[in-house]
mmCIF file of the N, C-alpha and C atoms, coordinates in Angstrom:
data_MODEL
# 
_entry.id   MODEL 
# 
loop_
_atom_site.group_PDB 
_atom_site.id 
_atom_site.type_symbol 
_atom_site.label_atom_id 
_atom_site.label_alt_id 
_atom_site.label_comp_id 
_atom_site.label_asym_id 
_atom_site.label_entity_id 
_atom_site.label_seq_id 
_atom_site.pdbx_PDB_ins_code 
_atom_site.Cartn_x 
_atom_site.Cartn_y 
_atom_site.Cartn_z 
_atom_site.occupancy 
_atom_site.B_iso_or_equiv 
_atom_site.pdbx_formal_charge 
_atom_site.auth_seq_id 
_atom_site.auth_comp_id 
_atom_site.auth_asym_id 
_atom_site.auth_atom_id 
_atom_site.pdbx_PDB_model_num 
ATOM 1   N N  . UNK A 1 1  ? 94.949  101.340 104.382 1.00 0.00 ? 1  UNK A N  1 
ATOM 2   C CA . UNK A 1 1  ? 96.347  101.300 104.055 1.00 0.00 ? 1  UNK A CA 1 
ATOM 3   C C  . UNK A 1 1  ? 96.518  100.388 102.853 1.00 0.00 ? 1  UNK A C  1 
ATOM 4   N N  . UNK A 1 2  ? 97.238  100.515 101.811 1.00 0.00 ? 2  UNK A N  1 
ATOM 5   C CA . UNK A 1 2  ? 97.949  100.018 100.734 1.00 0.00 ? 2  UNK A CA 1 
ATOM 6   C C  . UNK A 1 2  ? 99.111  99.133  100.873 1.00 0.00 ? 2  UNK A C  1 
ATOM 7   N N  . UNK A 1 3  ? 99.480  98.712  99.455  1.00 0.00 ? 3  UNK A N  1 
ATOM 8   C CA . UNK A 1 3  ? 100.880 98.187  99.517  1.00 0.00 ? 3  UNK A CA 1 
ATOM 9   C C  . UNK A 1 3  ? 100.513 97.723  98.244  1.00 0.00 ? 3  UNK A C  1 
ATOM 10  N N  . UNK A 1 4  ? 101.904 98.431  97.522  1.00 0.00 ? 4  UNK A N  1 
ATOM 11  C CA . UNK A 1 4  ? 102.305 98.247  96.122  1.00 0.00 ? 4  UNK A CA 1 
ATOM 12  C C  . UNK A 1 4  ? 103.458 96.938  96.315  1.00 0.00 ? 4  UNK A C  1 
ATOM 13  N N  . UNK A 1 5  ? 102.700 95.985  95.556  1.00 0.00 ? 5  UNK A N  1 
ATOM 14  C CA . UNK A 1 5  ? 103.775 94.702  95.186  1.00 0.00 ? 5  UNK A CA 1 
ATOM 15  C C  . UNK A 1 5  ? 105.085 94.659  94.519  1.00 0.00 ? 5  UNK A C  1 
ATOM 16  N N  . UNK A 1 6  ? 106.259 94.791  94.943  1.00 0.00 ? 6  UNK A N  1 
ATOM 17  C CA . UNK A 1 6  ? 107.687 94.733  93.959  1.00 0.00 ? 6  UNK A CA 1 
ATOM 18  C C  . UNK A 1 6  ? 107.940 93.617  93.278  1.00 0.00 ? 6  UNK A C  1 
ATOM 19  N N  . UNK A 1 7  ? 108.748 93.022  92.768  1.00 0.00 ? 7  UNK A N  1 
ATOM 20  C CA . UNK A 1 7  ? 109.294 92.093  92.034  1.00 0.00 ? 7  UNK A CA 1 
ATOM 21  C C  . UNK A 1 7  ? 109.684 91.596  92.855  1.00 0.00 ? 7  UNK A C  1 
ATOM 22  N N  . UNK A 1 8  ? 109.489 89.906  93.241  1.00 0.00 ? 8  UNK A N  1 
ATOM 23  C CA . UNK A 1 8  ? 109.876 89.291  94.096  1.00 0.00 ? 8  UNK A CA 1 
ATOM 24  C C  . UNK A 1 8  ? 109.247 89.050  95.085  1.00 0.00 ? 8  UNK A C  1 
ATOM 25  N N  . UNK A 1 9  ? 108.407 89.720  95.666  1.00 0.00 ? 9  UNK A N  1 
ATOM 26  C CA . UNK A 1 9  ? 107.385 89.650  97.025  1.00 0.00 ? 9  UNK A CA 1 
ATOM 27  C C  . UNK A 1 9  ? 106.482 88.416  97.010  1.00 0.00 ? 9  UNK A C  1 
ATOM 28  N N  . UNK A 1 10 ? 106.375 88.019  98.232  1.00 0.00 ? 10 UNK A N  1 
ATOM 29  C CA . UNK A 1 10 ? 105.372 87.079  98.319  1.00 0.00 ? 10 UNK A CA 1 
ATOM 30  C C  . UNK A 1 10 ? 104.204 87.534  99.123  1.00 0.00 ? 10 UNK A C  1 
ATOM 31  N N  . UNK A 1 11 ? 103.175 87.139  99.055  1.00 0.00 ? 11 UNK A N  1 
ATOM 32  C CA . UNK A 1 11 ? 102.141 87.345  99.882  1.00 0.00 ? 11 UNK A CA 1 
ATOM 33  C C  . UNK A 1 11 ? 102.611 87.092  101.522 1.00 0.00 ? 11 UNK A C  1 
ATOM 34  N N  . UNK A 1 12 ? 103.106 86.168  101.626 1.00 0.00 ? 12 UNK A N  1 
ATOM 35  C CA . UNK A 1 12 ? 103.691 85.905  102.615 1.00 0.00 ? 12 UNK A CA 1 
ATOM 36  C C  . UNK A 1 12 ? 104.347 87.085  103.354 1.00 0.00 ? 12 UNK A C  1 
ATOM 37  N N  . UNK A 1 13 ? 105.078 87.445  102.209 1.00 0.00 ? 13 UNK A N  1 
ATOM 38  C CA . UNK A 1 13 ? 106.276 88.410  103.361 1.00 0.00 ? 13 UNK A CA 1 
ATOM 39  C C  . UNK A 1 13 ? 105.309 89.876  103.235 1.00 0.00 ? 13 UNK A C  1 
ATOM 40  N N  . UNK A 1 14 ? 104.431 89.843  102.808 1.00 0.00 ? 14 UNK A N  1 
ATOM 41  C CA . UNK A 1 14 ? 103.799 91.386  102.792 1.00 0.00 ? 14 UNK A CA 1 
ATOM 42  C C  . UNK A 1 14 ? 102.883 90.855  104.223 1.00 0.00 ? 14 UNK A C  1 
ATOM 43  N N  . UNK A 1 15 ? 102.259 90.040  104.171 1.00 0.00 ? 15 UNK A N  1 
ATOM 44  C CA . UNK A 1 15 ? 101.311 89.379  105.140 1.00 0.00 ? 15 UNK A CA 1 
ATOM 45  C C  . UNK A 1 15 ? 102.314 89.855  107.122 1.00 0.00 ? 15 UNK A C  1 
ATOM 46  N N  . UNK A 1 16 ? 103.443 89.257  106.989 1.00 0.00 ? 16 UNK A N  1 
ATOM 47  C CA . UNK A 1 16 ? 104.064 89.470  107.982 1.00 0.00 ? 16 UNK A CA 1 
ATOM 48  C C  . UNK A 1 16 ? 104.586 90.737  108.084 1.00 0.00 ? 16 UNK A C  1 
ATOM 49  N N  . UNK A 1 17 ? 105.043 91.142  107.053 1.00 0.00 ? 17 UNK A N  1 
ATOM 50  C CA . UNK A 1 17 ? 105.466 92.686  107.344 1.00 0.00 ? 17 UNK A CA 1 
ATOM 51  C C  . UNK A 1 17 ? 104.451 93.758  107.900 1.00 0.00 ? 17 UNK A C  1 
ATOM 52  N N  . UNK A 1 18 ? 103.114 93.605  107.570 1.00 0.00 ? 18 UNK A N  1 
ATOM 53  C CA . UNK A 1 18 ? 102.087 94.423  108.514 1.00 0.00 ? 18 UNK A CA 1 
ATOM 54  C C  . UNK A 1 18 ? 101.400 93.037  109.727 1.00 0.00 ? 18 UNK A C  1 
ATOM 55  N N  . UNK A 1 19 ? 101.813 92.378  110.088 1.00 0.00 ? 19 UNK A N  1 
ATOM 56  C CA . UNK A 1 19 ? 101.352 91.340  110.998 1.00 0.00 ? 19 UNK A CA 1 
ATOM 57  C C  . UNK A 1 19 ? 99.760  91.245  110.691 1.00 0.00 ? 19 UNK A C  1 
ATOM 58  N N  . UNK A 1 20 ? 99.409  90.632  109.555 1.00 0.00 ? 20 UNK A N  1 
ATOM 59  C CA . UNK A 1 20 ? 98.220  90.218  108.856 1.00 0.00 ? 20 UNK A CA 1 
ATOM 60  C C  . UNK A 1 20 ? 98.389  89.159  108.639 1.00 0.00 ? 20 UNK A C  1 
ATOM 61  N N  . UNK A 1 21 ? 97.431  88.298  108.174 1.00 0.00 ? 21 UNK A N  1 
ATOM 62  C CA . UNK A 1 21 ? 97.834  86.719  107.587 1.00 0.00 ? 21 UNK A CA 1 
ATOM 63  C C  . UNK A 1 21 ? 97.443  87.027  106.088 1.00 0.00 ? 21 UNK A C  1 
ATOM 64  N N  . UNK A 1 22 ? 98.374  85.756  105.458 1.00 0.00 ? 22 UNK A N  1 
ATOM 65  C CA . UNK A 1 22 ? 97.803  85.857  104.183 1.00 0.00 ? 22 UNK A CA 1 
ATOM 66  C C  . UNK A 1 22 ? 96.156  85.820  104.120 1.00 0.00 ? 22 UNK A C  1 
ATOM 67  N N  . UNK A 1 23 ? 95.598  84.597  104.620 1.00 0.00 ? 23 UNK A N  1 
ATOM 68  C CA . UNK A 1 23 ? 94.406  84.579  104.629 1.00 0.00 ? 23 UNK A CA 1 
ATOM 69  C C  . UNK A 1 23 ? 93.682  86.272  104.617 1.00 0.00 ? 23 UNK A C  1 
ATOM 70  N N  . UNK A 1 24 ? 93.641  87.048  105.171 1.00 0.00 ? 24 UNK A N  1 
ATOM 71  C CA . UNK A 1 24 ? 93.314  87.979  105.508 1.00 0.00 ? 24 UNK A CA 1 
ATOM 72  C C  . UNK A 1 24 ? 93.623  88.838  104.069 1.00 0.00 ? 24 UNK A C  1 
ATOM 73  N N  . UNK A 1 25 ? 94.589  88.902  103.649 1.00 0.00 ? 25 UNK A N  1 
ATOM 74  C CA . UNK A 1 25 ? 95.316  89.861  102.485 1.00 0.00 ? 25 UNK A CA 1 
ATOM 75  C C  . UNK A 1 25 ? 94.389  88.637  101.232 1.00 0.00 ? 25 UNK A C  1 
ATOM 76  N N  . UNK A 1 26 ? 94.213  87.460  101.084 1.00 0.00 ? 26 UNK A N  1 
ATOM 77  C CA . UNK A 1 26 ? 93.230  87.297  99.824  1.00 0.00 ? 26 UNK A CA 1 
ATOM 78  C C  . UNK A 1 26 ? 91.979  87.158  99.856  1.00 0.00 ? 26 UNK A C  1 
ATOM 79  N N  . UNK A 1 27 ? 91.367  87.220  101.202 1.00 0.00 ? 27 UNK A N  1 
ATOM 80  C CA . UNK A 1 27 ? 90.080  87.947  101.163 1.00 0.00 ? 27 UNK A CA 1 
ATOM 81  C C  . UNK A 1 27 ? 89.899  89.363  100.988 1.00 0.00 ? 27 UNK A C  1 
ATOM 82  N N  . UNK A 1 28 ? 90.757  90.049  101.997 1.00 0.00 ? 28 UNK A N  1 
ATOM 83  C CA . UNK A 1 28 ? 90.498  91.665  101.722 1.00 0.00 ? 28 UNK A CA 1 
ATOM 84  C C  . UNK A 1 28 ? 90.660  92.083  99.824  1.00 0.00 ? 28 UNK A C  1 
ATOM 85  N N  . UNK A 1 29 ? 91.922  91.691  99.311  1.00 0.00 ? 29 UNK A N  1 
ATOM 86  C CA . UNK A 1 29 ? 91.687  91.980  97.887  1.00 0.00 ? 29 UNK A CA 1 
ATOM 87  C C  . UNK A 1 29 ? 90.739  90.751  96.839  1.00 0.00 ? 29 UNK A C  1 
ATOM 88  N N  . UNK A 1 30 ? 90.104  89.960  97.324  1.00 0.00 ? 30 UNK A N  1 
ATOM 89  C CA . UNK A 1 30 ? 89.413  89.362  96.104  1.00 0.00 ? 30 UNK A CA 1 
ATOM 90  C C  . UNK A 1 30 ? 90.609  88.342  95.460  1.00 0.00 ? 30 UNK A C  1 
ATOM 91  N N  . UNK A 1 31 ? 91.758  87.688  95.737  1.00 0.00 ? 31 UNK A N  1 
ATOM 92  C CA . UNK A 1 31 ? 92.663  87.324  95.362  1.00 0.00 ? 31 UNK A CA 1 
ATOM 93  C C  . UNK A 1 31 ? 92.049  85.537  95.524  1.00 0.00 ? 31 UNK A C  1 
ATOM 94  N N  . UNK A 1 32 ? 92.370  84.779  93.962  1.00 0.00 ? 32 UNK A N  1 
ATOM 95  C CA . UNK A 1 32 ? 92.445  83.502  93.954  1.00 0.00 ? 32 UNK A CA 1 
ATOM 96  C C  . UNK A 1 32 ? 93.212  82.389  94.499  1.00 0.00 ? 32 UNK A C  1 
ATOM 97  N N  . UNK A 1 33 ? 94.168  83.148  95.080  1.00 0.00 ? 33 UNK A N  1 
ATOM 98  C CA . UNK A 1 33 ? 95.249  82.269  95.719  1.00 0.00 ? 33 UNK A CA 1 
ATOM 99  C C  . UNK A 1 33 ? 96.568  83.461  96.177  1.00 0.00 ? 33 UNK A C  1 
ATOM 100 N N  . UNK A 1 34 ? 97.549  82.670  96.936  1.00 0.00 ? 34 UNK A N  1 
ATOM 101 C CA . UNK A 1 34 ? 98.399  83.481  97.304  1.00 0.00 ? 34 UNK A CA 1 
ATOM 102 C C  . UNK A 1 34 ? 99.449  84.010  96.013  1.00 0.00 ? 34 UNK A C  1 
ATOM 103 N N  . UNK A 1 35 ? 99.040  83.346  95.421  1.00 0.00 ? 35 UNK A N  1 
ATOM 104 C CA . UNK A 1 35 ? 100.179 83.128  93.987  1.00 0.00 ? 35 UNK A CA 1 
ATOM 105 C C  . UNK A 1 35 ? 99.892  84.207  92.998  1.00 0.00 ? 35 UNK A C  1 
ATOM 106 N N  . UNK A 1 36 ? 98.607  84.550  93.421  1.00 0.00 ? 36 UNK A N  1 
ATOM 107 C CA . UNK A 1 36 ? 98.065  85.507  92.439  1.00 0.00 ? 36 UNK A CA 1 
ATOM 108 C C  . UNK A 1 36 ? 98.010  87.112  92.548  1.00 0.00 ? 36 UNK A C  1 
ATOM 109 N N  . UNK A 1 37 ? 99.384  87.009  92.625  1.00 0.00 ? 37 UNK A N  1 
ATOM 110 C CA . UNK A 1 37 ? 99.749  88.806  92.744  1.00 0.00 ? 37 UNK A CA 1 
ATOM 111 C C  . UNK A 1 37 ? 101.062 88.890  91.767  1.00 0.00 ? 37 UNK A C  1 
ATOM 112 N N  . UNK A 1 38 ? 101.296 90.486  91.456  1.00 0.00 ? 38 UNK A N  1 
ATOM 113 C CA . UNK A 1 38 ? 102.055 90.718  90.446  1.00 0.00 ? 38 UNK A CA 1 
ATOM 114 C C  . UNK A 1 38 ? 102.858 92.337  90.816  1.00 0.00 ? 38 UNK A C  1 
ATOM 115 N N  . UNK A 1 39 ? 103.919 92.357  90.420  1.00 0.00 ? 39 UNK A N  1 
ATOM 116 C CA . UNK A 1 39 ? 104.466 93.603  90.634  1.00 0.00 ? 39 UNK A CA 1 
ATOM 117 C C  . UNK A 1 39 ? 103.872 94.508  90.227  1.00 0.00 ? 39 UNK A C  1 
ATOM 118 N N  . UNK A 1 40 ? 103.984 95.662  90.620  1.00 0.00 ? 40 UNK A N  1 
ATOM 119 C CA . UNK A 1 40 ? 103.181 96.978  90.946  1.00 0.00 ? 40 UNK A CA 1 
ATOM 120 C C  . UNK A 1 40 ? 101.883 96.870  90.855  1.00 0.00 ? 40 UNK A C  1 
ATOM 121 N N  . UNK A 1 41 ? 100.774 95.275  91.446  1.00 0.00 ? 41 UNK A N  1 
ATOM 122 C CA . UNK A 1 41 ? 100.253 95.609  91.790  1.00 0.00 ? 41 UNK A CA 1 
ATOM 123 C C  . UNK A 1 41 ? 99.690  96.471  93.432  1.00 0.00 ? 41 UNK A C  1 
ATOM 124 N N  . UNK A 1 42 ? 98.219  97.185  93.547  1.00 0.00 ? 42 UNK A N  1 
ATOM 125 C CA . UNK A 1 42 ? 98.283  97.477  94.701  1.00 0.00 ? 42 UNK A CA 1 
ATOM 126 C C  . UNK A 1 42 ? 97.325  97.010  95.662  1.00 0.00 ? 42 UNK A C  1 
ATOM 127 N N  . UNK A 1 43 ? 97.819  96.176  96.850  1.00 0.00 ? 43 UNK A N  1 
ATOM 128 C CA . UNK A 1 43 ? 96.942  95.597  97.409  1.00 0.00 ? 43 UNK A CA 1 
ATOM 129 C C  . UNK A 1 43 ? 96.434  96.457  98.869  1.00 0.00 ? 43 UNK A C  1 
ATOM 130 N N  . UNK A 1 44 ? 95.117  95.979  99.048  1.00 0.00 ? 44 UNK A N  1 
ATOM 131 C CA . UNK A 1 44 ? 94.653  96.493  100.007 1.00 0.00 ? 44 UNK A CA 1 
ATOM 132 C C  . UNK A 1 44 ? 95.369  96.058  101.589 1.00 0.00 ? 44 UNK A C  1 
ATOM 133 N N  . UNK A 1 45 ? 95.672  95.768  102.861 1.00 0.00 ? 45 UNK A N  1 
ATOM 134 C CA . UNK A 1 45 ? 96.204  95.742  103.628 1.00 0.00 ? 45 UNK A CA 1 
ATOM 135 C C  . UNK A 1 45 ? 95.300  96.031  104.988 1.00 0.00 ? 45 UNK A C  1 
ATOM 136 N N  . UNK A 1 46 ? 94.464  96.743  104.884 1.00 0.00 ? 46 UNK A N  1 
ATOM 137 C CA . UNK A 1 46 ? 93.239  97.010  106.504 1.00 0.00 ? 46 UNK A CA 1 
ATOM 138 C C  . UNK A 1 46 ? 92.232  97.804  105.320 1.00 0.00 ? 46 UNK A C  1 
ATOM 139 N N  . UNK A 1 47 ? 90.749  97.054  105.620 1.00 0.00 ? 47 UNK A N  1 
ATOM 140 C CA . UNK A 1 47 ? 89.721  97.790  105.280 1.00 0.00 ? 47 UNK A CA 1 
ATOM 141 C C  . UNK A 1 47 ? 89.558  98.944  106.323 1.00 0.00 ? 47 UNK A C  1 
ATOM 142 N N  . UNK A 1 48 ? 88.174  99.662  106.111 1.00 0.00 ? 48 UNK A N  1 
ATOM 143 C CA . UNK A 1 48 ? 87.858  100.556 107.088 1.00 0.00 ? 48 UNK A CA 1 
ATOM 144 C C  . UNK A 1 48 ? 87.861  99.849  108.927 1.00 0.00 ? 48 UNK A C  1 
ATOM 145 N N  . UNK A 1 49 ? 87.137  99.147  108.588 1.00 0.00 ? 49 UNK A N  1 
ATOM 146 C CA . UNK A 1 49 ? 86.723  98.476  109.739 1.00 0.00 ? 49 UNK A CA 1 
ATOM 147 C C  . UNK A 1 49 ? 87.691  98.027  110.864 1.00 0.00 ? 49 UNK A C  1 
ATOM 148 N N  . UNK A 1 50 ? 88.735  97.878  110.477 1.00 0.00 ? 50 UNK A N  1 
ATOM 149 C CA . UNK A 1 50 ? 90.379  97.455  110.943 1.00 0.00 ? 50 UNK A CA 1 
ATOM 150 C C  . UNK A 1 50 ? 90.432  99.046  111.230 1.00 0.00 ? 50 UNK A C  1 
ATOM 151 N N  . UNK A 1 51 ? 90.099  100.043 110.810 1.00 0.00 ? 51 UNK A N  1 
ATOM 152 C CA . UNK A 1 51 ? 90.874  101.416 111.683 1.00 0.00 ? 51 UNK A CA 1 
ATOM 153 C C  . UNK A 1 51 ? 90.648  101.654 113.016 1.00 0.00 ? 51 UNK A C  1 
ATOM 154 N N  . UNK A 1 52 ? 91.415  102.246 113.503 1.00 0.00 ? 52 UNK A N  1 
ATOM 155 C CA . UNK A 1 52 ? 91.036  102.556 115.118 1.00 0.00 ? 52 UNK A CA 1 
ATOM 156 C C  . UNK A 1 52 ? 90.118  103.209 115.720 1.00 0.00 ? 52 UNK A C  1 
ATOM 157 N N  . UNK A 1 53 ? 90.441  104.114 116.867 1.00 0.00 ? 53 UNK A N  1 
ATOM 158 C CA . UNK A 1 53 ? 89.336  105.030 116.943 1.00 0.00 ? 53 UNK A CA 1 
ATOM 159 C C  . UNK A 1 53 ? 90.423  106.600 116.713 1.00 0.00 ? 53 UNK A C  1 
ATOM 160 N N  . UNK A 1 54 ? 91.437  106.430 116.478 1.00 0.00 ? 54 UNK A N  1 
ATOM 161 C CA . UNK A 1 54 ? 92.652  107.514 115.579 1.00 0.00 ? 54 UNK A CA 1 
ATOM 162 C C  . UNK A 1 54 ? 93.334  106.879 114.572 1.00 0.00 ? 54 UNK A C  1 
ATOM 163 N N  . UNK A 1 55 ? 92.381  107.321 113.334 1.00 0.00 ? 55 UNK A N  1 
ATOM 164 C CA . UNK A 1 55 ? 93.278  106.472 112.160 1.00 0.00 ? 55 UNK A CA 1 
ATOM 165 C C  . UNK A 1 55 ? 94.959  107.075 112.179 1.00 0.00 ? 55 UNK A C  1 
ATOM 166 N N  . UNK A 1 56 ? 95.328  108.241 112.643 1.00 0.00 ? 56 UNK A N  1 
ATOM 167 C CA . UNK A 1 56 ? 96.457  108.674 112.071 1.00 0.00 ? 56 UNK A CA 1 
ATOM 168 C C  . UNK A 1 56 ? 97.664  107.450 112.917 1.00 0.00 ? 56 UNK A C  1 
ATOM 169 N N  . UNK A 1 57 ? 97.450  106.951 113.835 1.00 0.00 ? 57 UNK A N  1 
ATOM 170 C CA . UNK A 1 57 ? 98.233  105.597 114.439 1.00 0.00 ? 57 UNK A CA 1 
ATOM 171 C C  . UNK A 1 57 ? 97.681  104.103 113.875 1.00 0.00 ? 57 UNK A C  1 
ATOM 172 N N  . UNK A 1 58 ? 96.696  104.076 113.131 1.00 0.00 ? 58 UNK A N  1 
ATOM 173 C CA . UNK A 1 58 ? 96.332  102.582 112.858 1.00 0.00 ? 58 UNK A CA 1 
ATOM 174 C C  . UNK A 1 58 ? 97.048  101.899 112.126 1.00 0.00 ? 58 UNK A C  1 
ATOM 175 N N  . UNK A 1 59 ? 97.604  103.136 111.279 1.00 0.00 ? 59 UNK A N  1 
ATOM 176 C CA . UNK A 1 59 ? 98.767  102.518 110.107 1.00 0.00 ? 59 UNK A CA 1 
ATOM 177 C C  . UNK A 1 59 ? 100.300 101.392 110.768 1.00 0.00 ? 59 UNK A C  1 
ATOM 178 N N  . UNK A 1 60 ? 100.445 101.819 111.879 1.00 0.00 ? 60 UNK A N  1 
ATOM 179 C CA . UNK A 1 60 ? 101.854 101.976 112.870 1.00 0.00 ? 60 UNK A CA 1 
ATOM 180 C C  . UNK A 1 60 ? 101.476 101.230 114.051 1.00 0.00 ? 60 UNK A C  1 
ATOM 181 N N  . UNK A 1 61 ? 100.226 100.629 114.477 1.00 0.00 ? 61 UNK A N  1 
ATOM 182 C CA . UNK A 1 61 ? 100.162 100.312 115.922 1.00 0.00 ? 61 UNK A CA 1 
ATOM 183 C C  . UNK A 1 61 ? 100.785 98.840  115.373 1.00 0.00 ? 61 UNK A C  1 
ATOM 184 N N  . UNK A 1 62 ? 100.606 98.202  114.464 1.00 0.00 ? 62 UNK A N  1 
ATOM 185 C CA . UNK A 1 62 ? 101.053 96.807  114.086 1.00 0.00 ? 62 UNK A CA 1 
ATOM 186 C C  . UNK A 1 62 ? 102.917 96.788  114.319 1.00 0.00 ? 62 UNK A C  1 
ATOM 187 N N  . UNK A 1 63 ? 103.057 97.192  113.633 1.00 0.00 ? 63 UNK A N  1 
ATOM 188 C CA . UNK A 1 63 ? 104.683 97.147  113.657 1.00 0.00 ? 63 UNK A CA 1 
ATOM 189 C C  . UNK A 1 63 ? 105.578 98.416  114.800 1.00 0.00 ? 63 UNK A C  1 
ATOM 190 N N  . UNK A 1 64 ? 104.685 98.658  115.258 1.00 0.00 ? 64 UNK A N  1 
ATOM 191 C CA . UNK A 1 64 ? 105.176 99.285  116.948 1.00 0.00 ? 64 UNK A CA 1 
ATOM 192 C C  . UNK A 1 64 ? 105.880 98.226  117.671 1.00 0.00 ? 64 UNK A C  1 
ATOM 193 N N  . UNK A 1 65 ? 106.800 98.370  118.136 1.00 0.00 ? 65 UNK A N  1 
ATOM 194 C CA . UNK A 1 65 ? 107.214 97.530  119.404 1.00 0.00 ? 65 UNK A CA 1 
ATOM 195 C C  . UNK A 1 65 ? 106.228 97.529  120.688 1.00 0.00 ? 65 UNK A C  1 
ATOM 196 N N  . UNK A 1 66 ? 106.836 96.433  120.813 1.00 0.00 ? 66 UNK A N  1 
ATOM 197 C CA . UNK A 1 66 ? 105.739 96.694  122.740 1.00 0.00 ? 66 UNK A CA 1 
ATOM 198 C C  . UNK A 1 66 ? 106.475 96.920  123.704 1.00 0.00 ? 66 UNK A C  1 
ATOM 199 N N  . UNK A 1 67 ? 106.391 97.747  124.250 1.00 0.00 ? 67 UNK A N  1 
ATOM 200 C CA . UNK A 1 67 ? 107.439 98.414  125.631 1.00 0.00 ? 67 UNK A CA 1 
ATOM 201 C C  . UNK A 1 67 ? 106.356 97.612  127.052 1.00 0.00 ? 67 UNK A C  1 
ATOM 202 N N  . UNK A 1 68 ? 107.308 96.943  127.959 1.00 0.00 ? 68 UNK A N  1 
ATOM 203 C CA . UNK A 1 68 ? 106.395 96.662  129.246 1.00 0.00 ? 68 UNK A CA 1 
ATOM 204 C C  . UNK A 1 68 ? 106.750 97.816  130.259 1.00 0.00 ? 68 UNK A C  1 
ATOM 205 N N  . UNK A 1 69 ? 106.017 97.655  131.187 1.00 0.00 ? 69 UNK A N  1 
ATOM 206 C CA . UNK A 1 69 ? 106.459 98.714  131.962 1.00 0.00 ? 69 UNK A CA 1 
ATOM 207 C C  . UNK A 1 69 ? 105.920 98.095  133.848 1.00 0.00 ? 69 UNK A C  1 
ATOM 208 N N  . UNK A 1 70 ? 106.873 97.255  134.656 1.00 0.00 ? 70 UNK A N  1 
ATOM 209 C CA . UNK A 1 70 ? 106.419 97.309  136.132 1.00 0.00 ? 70 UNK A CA 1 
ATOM 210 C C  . UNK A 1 70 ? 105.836 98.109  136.982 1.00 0.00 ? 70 UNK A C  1 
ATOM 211 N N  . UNK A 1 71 ? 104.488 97.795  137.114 1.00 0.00 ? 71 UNK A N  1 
ATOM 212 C CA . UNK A 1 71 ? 104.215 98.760  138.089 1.00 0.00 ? 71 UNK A CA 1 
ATOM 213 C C  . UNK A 1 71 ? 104.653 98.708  139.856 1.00 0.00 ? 71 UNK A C  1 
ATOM 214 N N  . UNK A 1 72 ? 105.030 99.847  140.228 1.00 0.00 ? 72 UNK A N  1 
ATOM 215 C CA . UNK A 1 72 ? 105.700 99.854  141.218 1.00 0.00 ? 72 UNK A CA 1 
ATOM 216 C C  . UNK A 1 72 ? 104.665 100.246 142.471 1.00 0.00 ? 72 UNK A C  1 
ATOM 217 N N  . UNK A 1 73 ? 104.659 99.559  143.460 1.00 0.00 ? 73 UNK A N  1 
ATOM 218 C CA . UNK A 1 73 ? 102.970 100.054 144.366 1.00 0.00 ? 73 UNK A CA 1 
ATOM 219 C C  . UNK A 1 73 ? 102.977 101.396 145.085 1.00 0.00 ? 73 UNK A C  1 
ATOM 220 N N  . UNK A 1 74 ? 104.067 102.152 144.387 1.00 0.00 ? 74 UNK A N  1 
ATOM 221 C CA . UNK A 1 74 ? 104.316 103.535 145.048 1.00 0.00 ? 74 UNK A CA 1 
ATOM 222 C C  . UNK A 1 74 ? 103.430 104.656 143.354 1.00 0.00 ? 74 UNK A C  1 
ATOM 223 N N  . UNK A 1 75 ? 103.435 103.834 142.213 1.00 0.00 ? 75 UNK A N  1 
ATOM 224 C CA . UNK A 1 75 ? 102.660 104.555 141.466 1.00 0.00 ? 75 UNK A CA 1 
ATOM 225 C C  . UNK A 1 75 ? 101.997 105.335 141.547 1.00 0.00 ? 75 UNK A C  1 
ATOM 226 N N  . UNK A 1 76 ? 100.644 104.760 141.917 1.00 0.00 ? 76 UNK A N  1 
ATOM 227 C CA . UNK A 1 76 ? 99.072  105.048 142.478 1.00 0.00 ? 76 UNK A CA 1 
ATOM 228 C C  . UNK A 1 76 ? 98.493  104.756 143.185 1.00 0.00 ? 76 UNK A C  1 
ATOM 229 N N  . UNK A 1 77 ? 98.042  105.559 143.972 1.00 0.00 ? 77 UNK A N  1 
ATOM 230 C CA . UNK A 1 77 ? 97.694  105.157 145.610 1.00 0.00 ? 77 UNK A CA 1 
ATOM 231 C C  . UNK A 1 77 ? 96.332  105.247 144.842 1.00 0.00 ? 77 UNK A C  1 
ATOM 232 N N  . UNK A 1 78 ? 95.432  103.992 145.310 1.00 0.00 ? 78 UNK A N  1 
ATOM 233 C CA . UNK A 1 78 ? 93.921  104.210 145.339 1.00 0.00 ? 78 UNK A CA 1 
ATOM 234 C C  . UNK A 1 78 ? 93.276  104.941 146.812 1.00 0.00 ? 78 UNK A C  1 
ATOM 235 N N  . UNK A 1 79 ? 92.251  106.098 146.370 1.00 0.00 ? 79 UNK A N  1 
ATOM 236 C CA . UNK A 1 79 ? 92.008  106.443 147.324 1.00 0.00 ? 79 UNK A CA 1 
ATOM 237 C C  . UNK A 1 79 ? 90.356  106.506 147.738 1.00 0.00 ? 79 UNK A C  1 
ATOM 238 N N  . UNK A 1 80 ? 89.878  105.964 149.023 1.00 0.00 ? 80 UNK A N  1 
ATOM 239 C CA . UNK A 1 80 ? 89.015  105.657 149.274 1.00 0.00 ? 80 UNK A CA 1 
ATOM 240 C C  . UNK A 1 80 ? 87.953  106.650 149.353 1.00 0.00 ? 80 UNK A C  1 
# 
């Protein structure tokens, strides 16, 4: 996954917007510091290795909400 830098962006807020750390975003691109990005550049965001085992959700599992769900002991009966 990508991400083209706008005018104004910080590493920071790109970092949180895919729940990455900066740390993470200036190793993955080779970057000297956090300071060292520029509009329309394009930064990398998940190498391969970060994909799932279905890339077509790896993009989206980060900024998914988390739904809980109680299990109720009438669910699933274990059966012997």
């Amino acid at each position: 996954m990508t991400h083209t830098v706008t005018e104004g962006e910080t590493l920071a807020q790109i970092a949180q917007n895919y729940d990455v750390t900066v740390e993470h975003l200036i190793a993955l691109n080779n970057l000297a510091s956090a300071e060292a990005i520029t509009a329309g550049q394009t930064l990398l965001i998940n190498d391969a290795s970060d994909l799932s085992a279905n890339p077509a959700t790896a993009s989206t599992q980060s900024t998914r909400p988390f739904r809980y769900y109680s299990v109720d002991p009438d669910d699933a009966k274990k059966e012997d």
